[in-house]
Legacy VTK file of the C-alpha trace (Angstrom):
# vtk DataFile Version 3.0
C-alpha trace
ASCII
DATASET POLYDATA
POINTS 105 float
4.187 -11.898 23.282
7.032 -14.201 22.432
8.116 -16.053 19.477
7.813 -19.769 19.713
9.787 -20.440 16.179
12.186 -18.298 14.419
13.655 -19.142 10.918
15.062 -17.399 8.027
13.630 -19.134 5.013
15.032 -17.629 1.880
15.034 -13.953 1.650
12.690 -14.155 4.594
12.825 -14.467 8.605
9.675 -16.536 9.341
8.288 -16.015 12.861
5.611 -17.837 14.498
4.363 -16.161 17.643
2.885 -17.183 21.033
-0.637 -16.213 20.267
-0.314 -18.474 17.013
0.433 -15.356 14.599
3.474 -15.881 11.661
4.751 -12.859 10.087
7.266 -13.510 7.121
9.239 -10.334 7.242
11.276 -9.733 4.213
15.380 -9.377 5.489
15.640 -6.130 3.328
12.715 -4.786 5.410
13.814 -5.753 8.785
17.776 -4.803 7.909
15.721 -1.024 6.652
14.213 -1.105 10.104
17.088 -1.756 12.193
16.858 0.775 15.506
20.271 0.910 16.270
22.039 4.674 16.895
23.831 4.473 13.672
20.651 3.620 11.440
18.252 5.595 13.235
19.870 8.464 15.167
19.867 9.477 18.359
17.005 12.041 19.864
18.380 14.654 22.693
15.503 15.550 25.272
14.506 18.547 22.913
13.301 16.116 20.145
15.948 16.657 17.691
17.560 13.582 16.242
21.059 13.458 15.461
22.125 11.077 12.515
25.099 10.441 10.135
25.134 10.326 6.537
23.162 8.055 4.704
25.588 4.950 3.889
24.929 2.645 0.638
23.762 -0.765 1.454
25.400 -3.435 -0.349
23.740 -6.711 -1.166
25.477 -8.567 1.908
23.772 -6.101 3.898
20.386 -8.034 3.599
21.957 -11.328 4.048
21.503 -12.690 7.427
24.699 -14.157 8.933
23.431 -14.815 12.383
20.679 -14.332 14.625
21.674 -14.166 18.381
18.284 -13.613 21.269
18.909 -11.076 23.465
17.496 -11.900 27.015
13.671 -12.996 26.830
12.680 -10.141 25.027
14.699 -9.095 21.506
16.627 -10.343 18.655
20.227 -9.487 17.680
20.677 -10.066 13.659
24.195 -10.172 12.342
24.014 -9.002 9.130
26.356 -10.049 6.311
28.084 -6.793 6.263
28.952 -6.624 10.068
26.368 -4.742 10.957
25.235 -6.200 14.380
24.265 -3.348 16.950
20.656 -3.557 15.521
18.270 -4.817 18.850
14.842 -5.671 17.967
12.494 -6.294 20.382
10.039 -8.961 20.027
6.971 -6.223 20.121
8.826 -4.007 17.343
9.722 -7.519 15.371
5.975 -7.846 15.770
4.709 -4.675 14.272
7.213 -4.596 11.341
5.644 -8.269 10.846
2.100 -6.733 10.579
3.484 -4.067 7.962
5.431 -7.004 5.896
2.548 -9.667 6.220
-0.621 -9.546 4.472
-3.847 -9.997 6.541
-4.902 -13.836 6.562
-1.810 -14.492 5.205
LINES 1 106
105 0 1 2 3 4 5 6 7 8 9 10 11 12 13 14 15 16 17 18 19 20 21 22 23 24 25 26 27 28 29 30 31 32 33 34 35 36 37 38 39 40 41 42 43 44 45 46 47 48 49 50 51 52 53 54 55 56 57 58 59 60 61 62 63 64 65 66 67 68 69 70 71 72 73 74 75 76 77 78 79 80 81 82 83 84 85 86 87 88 89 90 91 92 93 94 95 96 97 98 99 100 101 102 103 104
């Protein structure tokens, strides 16, 4: 599965897929879901995860500055903030998609 069009439109990133899907995935969702380290944590081999603080997001946090593709399989945003070590790949953009996106819709 692969996008074929990707487009932020408004306070949304608009993705229509291979199969002939869209999701319309709201940038304060995907910018919650980022799987980077630092957002995240990190898991050692027992299961524990390992994460800083909680940091404040500020409203440039949710503004998209950039999206960069990452091979043939993820999406790099660059957020407004300077947050940019967040990769998504296209079958976890896909699945937050299905949370954000109504059926038929």
């Amino acid at each position: 599965m692969k996008p074929l069009k990707v487009e932020p439109i408004g306070q949304e990133l608009a993705i229509r897929w291979d199969d002939g899907a869209e999701s319309f995935i709201p940038l304060e969702t995907l910018r919650r879901a980022c799987p980077c380290a630092g957002c995240k944590g990190e898991t050692d081999v027992m299961g524990k995860v390992y994460k800083g603080p909680e940091s404040p997001l500020t409203p440039a946090a949710f503004t998209l500055a950039r999206l960069m593709p990452i091979g043939g399989y993820a999406l790099q945003p660059i957020w407004g903030d300077g947050h940019a070590t967040g990769i998504y790949p296209y079958d976890y953009l896909r699945r937050i998609g299905e949370q954000a996106t109504p059926k038929g819709g």
